[in-house]
ZAVEX-283077 format. One record per atom (N, C-alpha, C): residue in three letters; atom name; x, y negated, z. Coordinates in Angstrom, 2 decimals. Layout:
N
  aa at    east   north      up
 ALA CA       X       Y       Z
...
//
This chain:
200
  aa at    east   north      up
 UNK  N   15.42  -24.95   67.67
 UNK CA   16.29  -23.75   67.63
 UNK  C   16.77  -23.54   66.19
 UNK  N   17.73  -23.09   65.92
 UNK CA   18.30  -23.14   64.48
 UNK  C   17.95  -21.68   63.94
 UNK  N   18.08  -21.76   63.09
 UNK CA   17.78  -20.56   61.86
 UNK  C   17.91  -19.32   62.57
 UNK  N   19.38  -19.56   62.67
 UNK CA   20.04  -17.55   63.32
 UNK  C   20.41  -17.72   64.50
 UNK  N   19.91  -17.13   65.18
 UNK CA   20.45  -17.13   66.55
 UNK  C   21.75  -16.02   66.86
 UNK  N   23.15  -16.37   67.92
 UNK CA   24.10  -15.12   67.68
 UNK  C   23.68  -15.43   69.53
 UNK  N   23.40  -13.80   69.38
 UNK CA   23.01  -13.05   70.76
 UNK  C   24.32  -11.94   71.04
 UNK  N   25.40  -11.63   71.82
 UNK CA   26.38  -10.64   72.28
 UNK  C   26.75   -9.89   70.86
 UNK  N   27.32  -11.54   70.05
 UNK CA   28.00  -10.74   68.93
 UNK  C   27.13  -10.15   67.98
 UNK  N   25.73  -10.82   68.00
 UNK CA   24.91  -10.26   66.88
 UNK  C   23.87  -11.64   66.34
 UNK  N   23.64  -11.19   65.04
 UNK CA   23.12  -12.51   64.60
 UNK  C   21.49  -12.14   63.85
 UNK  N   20.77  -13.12   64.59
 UNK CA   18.85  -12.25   64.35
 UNK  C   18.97  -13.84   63.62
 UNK  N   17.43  -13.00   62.83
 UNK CA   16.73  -14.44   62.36
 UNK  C   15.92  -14.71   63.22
 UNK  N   15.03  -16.00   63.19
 UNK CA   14.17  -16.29   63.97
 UNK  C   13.16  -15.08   64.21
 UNK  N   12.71  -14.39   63.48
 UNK CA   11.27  -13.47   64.01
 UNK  C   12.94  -12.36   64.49
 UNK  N   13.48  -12.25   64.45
 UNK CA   14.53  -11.08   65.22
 UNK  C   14.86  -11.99   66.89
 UNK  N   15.13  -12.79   66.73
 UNK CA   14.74  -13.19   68.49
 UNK  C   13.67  -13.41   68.96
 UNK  N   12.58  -13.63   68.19
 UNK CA   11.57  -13.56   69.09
 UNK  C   10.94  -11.82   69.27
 UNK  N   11.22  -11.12   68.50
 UNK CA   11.27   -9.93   68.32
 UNK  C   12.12   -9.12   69.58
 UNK  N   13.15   -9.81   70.07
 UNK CA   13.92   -9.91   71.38
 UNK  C   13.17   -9.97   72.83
 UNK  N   12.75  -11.19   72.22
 UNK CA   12.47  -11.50   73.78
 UNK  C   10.91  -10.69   74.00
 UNK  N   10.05  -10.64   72.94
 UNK CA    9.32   -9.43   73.41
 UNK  C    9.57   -7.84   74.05
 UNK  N   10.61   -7.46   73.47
 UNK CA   11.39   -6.63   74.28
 UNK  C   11.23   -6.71   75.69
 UNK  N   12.50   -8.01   75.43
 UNK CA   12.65   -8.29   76.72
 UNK  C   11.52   -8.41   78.34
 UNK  N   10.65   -9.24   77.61
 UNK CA    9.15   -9.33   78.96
 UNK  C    8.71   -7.97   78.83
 UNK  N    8.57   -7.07   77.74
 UNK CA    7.70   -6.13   77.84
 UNK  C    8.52   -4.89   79.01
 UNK  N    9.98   -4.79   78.97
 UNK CA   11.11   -4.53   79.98
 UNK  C   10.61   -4.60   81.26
 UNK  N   10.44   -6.36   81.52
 UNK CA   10.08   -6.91   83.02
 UNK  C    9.01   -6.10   82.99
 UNK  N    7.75   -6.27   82.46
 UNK CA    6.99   -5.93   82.77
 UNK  C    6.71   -3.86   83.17
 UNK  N    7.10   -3.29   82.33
 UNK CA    7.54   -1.77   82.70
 UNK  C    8.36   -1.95   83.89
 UNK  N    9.47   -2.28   83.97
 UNK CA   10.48   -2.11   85.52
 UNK  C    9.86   -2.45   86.41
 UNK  N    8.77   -3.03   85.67
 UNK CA    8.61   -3.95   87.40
 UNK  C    7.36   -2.99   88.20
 UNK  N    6.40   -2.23   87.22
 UNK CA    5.36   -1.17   87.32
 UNK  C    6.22    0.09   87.79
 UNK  N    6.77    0.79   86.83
 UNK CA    6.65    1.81   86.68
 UNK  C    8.49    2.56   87.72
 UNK  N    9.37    1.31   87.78
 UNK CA   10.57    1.35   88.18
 UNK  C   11.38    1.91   87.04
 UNK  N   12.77    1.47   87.33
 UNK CA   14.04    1.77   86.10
 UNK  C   13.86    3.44   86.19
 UNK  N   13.87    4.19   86.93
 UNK CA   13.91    5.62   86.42
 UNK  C   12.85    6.33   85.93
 UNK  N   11.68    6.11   86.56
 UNK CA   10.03    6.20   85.75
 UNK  C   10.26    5.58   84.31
 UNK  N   10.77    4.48   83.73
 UNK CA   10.33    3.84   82.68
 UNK  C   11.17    4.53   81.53
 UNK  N   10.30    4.17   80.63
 UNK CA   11.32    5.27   79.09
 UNK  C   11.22    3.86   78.08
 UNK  N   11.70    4.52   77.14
 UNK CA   11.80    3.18   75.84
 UNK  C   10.84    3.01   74.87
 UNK  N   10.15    3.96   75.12
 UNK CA    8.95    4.61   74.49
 UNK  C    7.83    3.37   75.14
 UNK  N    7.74    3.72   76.57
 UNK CA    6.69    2.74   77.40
 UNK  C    7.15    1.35   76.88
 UNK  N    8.34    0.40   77.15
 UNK CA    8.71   -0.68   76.78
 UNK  C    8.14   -1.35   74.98
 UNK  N    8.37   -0.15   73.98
 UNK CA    8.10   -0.47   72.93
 UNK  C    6.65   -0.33   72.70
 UNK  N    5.92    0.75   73.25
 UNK CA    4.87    0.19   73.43
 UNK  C    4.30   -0.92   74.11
 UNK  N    4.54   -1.21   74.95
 UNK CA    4.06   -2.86   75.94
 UNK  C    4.68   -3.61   75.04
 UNK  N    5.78   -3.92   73.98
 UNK CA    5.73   -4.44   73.30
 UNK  C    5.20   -4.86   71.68
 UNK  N    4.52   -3.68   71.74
 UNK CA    3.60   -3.44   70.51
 UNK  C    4.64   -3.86   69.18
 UNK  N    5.86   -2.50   69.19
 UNK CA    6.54   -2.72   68.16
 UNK  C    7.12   -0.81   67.96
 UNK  N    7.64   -0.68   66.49
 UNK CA    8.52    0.49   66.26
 UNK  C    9.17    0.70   67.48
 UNK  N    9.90    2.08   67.69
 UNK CA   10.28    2.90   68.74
 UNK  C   11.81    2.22   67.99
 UNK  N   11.90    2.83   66.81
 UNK CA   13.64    2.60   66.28
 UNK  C   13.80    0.64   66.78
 UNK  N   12.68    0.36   66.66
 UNK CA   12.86   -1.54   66.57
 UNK  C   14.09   -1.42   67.79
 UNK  N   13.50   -1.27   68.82
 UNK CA   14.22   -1.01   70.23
 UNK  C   16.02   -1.17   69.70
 UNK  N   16.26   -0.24   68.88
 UNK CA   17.96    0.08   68.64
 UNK  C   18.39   -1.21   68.16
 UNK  N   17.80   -1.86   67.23
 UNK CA   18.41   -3.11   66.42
 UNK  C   18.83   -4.13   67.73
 UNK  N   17.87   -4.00   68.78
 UNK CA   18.80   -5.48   69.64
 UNK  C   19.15   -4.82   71.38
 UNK  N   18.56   -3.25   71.37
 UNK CA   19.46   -2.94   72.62
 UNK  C   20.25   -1.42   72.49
 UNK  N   21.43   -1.22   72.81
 UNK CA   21.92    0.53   72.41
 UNK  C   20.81    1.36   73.62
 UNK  N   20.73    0.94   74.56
 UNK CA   20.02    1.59   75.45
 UNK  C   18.99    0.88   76.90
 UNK  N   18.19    1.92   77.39
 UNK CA   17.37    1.71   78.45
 UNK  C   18.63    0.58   79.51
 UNK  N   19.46    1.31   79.95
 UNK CA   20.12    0.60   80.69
 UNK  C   20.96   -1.47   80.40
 UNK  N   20.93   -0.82   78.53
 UNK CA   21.34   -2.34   78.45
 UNK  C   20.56   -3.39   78.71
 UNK  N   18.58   -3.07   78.78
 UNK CA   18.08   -4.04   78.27
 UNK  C   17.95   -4.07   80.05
 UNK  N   17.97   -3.60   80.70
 UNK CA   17.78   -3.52   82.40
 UNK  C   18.86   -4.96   82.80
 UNK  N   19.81   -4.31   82.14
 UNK CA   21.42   -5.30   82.69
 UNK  C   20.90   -6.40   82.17
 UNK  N   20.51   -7.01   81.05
 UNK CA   20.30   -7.99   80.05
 UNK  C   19.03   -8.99   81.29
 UNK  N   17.66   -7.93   81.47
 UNK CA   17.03   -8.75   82.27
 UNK  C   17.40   -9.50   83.84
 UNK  N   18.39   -8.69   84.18
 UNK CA   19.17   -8.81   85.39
 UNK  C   19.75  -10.47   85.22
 UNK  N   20.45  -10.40   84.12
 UNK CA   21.23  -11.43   83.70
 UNK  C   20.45  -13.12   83.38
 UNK  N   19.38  -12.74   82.68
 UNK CA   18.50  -13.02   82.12
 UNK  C   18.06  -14.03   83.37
 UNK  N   16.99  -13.19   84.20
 UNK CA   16.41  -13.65   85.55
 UNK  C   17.68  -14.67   86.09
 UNK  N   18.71  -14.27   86.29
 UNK CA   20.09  -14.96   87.12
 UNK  C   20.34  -16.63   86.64
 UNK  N   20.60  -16.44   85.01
 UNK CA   20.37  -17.77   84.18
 UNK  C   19.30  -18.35   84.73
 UNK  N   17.88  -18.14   84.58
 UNK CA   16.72  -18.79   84.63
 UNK  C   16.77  -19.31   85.05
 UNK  N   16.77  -18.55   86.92
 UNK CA   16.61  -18.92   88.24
 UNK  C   17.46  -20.22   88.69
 UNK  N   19.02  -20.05   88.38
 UNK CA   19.80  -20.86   88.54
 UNK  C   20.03  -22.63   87.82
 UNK  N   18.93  -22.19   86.67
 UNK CA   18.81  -23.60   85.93
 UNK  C   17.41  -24.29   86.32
 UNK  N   16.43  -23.44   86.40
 UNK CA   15.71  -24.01   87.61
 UNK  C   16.11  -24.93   88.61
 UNK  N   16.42  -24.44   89.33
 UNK CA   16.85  -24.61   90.92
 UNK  C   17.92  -26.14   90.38
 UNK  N   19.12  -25.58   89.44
 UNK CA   20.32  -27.00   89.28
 UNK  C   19.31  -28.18   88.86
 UNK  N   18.21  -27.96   88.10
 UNK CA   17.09  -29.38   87.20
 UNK  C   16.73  -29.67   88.50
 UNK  N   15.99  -28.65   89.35
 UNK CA   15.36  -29.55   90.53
 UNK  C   16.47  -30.46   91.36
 UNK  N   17.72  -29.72   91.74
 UNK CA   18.28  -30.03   92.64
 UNK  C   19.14  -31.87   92.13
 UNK  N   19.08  -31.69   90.81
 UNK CA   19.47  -33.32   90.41
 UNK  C   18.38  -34.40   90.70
 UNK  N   17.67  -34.12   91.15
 UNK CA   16.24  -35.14   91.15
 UNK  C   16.39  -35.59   92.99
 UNK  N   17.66  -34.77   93.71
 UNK CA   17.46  -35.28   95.03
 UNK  C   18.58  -36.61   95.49
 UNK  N   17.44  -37.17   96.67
 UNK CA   18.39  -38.37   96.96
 UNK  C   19.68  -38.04   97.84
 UNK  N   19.68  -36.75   98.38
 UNK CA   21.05  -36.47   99.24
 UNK  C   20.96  -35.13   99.14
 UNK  N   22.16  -34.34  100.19
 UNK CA   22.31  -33.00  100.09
 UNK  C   21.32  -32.35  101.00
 UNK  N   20.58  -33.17  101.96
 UNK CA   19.54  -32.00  102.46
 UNK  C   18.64  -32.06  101.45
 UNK  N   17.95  -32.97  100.83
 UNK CA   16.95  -33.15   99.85
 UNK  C   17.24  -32.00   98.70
 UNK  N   18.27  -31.86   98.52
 UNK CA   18.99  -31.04   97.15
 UNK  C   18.64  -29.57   97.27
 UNK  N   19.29  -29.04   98.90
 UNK CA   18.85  -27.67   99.52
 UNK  C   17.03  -27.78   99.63
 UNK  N   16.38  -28.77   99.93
 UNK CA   15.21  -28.76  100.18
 UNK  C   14.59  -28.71   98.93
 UNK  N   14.75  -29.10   97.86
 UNK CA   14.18  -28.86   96.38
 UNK  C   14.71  -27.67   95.52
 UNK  N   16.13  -26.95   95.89
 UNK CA   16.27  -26.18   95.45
 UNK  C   15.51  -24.80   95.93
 UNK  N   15.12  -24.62   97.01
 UNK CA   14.03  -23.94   97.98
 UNK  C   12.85  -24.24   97.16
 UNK  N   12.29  -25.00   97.21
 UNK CA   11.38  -25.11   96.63
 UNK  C   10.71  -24.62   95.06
 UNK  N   12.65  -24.82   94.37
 UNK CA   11.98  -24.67   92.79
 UNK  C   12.23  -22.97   93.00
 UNK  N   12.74  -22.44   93.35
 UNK CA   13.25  -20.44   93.94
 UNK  C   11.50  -20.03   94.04
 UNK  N   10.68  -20.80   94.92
 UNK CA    9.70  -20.54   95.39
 UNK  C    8.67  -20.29   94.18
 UNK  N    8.93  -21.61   93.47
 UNK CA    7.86  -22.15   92.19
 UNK  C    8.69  -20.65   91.52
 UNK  N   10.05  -21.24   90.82
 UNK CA   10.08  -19.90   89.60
 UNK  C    9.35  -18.33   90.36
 UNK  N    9.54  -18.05   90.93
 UNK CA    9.33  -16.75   92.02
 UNK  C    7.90  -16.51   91.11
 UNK  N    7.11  -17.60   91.85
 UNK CA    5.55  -17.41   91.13
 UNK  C    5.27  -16.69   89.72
 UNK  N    5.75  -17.23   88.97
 UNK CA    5.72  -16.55   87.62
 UNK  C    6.73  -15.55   87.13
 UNK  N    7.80  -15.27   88.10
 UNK CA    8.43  -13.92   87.82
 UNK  C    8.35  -12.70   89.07
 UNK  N    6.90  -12.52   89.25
 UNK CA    7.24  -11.54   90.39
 UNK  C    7.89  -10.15   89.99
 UNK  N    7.61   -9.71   89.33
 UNK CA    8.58   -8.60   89.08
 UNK  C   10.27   -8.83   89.54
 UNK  N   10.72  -10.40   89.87
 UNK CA   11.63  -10.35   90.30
 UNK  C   12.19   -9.07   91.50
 UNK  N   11.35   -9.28   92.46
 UNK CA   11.75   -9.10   93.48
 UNK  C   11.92   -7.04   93.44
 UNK  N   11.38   -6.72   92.22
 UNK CA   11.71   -5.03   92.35
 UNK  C   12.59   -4.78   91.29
 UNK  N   12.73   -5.57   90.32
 UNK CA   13.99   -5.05   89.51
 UNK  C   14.96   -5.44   89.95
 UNK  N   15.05   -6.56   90.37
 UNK CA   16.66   -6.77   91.19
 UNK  C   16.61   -6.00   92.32
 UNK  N   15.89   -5.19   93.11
 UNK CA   16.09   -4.63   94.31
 UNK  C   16.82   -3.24   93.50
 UNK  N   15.95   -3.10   92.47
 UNK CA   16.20   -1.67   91.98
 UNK  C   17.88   -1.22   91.39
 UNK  N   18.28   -2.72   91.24
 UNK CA   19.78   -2.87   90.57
 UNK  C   20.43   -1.95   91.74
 UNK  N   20.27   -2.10   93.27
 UNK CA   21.47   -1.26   94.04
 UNK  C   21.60   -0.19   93.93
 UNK  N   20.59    0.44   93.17
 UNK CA   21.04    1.99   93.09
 UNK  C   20.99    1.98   91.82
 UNK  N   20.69    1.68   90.59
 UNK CA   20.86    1.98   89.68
 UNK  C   22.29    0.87   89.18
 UNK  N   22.84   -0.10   89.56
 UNK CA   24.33   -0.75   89.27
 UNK  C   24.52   -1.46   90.52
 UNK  N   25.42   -1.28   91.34
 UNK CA   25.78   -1.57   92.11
 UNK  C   26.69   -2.68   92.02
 UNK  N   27.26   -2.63   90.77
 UNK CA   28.25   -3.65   90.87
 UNK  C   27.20   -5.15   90.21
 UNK  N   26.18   -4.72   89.45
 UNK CA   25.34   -5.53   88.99
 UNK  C   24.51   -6.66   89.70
 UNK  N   24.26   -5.40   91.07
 UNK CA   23.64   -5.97   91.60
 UNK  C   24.40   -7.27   92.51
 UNK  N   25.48   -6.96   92.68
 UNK CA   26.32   -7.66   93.44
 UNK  C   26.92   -8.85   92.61
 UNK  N   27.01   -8.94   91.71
 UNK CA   27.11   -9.95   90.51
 UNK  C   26.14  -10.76   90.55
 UNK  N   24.36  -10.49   90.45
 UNK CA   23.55  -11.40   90.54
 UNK  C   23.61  -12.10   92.06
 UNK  N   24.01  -11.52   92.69
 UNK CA   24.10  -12.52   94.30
 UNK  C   25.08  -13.37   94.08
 UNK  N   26.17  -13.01   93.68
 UNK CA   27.76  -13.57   93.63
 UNK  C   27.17  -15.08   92.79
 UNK  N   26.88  -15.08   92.27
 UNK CA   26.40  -16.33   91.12
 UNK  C   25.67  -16.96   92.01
 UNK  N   24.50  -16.53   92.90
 UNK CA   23.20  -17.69   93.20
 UNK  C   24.04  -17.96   94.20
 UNK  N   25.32  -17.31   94.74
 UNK CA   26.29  -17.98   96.22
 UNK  C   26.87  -18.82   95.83
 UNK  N   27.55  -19.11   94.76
 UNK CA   28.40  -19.85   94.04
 UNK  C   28.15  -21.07   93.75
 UNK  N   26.54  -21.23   93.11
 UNK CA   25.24  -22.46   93.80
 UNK  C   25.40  -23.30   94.68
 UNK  N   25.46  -22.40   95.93
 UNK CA   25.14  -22.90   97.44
 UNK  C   26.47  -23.33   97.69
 UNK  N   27.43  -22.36   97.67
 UNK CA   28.88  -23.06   98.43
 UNK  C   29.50  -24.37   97.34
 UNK  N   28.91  -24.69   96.15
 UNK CA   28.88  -26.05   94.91
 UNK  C   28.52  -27.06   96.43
 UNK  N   27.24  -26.83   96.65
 UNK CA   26.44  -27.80   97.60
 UNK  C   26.72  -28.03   98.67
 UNK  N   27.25  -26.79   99.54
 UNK CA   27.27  -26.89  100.92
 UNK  C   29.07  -27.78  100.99
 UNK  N   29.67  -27.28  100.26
 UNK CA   30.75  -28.01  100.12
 UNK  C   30.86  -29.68   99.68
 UNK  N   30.22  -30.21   98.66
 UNK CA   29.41  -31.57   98.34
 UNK  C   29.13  -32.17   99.76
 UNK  N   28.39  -31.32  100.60
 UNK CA   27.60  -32.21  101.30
 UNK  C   28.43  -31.89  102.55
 UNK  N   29.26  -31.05  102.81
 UNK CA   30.51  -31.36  103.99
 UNK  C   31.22  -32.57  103.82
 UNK  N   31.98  -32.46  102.41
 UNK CA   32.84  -34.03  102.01
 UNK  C   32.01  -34.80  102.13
 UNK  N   30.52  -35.07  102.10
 UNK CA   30.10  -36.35  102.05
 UNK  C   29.73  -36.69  103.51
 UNK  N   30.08  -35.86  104.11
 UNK CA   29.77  -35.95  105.60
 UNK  C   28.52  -36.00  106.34
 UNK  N   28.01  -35.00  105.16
 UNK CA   26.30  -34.85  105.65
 UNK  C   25.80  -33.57  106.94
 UNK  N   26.95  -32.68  106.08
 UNK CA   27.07  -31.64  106.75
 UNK  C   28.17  -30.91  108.02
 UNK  N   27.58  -30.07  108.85
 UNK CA   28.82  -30.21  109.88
 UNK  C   30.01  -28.79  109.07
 UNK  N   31.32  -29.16  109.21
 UNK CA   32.37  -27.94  108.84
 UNK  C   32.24  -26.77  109.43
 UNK  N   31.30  -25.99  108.52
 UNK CA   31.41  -25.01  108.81
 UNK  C   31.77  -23.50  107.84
 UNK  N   31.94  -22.59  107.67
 UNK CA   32.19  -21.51  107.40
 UNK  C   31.14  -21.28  105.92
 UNK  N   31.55  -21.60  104.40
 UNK CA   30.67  -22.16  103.86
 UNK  C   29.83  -21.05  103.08
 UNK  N   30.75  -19.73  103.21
 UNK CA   30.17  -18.65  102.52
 UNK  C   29.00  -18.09  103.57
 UNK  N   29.56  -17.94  104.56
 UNK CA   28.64  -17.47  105.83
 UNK  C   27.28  -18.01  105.29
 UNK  N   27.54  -19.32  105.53
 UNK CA   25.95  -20.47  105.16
 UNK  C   25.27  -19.80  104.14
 UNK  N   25.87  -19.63  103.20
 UNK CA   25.77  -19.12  101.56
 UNK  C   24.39  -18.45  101.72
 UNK  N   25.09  -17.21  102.43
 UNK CA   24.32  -15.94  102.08
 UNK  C   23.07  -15.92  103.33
 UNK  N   23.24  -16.51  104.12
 UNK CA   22.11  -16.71  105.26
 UNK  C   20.85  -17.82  104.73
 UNK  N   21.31  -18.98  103.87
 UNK CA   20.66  -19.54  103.30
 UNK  C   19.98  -18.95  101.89
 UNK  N   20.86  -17.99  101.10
 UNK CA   20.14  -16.73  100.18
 UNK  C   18.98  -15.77  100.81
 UNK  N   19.54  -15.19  102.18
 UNK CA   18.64  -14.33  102.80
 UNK  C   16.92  -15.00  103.58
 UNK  N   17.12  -16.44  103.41
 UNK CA   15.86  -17.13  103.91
 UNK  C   15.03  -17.26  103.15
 UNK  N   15.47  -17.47  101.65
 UNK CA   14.69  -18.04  100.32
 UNK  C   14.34  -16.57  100.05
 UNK  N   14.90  -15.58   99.84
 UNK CA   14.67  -13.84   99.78
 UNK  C   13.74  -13.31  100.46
 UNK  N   13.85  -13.56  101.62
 UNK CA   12.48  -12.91  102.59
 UNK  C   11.58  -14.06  102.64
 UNK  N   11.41  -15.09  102.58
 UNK CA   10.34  -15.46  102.61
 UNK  C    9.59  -15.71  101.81
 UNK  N   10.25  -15.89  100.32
 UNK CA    9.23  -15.46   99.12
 UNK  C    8.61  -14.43   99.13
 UNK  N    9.66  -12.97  100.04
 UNK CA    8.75  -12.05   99.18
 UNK  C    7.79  -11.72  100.49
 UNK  N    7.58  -12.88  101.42
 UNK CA    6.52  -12.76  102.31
 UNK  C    5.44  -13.42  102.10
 UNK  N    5.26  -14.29  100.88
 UNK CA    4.41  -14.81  100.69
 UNK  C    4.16  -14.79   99.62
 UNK  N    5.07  -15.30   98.07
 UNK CA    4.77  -15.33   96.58
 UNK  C    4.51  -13.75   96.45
 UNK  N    5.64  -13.09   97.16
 UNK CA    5.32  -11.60   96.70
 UNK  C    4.65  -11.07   96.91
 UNK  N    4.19  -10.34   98.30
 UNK CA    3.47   -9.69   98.84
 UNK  C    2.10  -10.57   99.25
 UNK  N    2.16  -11.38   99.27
 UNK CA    0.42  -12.22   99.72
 UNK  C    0.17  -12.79   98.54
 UNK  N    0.72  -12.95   97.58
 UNK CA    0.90  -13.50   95.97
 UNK  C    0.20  -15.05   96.68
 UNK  N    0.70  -15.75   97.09
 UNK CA    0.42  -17.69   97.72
 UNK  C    1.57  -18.42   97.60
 UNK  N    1.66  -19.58   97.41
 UNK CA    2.56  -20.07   97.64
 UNK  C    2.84  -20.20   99.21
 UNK  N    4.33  -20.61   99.37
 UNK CA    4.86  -20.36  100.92
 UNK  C    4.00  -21.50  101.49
 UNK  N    3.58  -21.14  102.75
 UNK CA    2.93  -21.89  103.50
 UNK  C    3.54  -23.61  103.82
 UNK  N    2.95  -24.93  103.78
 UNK CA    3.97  -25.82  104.31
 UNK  C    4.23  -25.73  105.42
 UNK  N    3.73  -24.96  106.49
 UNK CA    3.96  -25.04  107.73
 UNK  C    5.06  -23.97  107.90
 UNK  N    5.21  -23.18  107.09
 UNK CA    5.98  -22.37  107.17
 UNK  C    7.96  -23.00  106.51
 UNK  N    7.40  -23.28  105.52
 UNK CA    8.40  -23.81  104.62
 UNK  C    9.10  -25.24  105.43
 UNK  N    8.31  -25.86  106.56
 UNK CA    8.89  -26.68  107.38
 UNK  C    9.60  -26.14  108.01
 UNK  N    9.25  -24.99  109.19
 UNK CA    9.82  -24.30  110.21
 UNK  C   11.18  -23.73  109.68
 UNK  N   11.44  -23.42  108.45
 UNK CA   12.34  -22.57  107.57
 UNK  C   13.93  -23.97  107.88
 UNK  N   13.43  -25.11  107.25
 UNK CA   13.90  -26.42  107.01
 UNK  C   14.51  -26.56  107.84
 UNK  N   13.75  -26.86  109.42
 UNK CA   14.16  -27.12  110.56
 UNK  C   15.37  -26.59  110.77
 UNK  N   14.87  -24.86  111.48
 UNK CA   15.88  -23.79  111.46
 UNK  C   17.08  -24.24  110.95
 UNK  N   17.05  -24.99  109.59
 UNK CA   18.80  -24.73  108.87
 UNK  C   19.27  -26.20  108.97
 UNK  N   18.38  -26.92  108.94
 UNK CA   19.10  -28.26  109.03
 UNK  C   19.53  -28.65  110.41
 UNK  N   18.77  -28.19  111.41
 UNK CA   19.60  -28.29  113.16
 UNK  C   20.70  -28.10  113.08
 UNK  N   21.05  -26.69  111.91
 UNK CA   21.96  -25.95  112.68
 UNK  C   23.24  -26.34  111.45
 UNK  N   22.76  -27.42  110.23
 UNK CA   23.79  -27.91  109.45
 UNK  C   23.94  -29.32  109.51
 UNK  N   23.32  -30.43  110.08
 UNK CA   23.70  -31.45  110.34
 UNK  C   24.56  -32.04  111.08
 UNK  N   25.34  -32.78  110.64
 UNK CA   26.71  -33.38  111.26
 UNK  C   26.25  -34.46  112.64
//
């Protein structure tokens, strides 16, 4: 990493981004306890075991550093998922590893699943932005693997978001709420389900 890092038009030294990203987890970690309207900046800077003013130097407010983790999580998730998905030998393999790595990152960000829920009422348009991106993913793929004639022509956004809504509930039926990884017997049945109903 080089000397200065430039973050949204601002330029930290090295202990000023890492000074950041403590922020930042200490954020996840409050939103994800206490929720965006319970949480103050006060709680954050404490979980980050820094000055109250520190807070101002890299966010103007509660809400920026909310949007920031929103954003944040969206990057992660999505570079995840693209590393796994190059390692497959075709386009079901690709959907089948990208499932998989959603599952793995999931594990170590559970707070996912309540700060992004929490985005619909507190930004609506935010929240709809982080979906818009992980769709944008899928219809890359589902489109790939129509031309290659893997897949049958079908309706590619539809797919999109039905294939979003499978990886969504069933993490948070298992990484989330049972804190396990997804069952294989489960994570087969999931497979089945979509590949019957996308194979050419």
């Amino acid at each position: 990493m080089s000397e200065k890092m430039i973050v949204e038009e601002k330029i930290f030294t090295q202990k000023g981004w890492e000074t950041r990203e403590k922020l930042l987890i200490a954020a996840e970690e409050v939103f994800g306890k206490k929720g965006y309207y319970e949480a103050s900046i006060v709680n954050i800077t404490q979980e980050a075991k820094v000055a109250h003013g520190t807070f101002y130097n890299y966010f103007p407010s509660k809400k920026e550093i909310f949007d920031e983790l929103i954003r944040y999580y969206n990057r992660e998730l999505r570079l995840a998922i693209k590393d796994e998905m190059k390692q497959a030998v075709n386009y079901e393999d690709a959907q089948r590893k990208g499932f998989k790595a959603f599952f793995n990152w999931v594990k170590n960000r559970r707070n996912l699943y309540s700060i992004v829920q929490q985005a619909i009422v507190v930004d609506q348009e935010l929240y709809r932005w982080y979906y818009d991106k992980l769709a944008i993913g899928f219809l890359k793929s589902l489109s790939e693997g129509i031309q290659a004639g893997e897949f049958k022509t079908i309706d590619q956004e539809t797919v999109a978001y039905c294939l979003m809504a499978i990886g969504q509930f069933l993490g948070m039926r298992w990484v989330y709420w049972e804190q396990q990884d997804v069952p294989e017997e489960v994570f087969d049945s999931a497979m089945k389900l979509i590949f019957e109903g996308l194979r050419k």
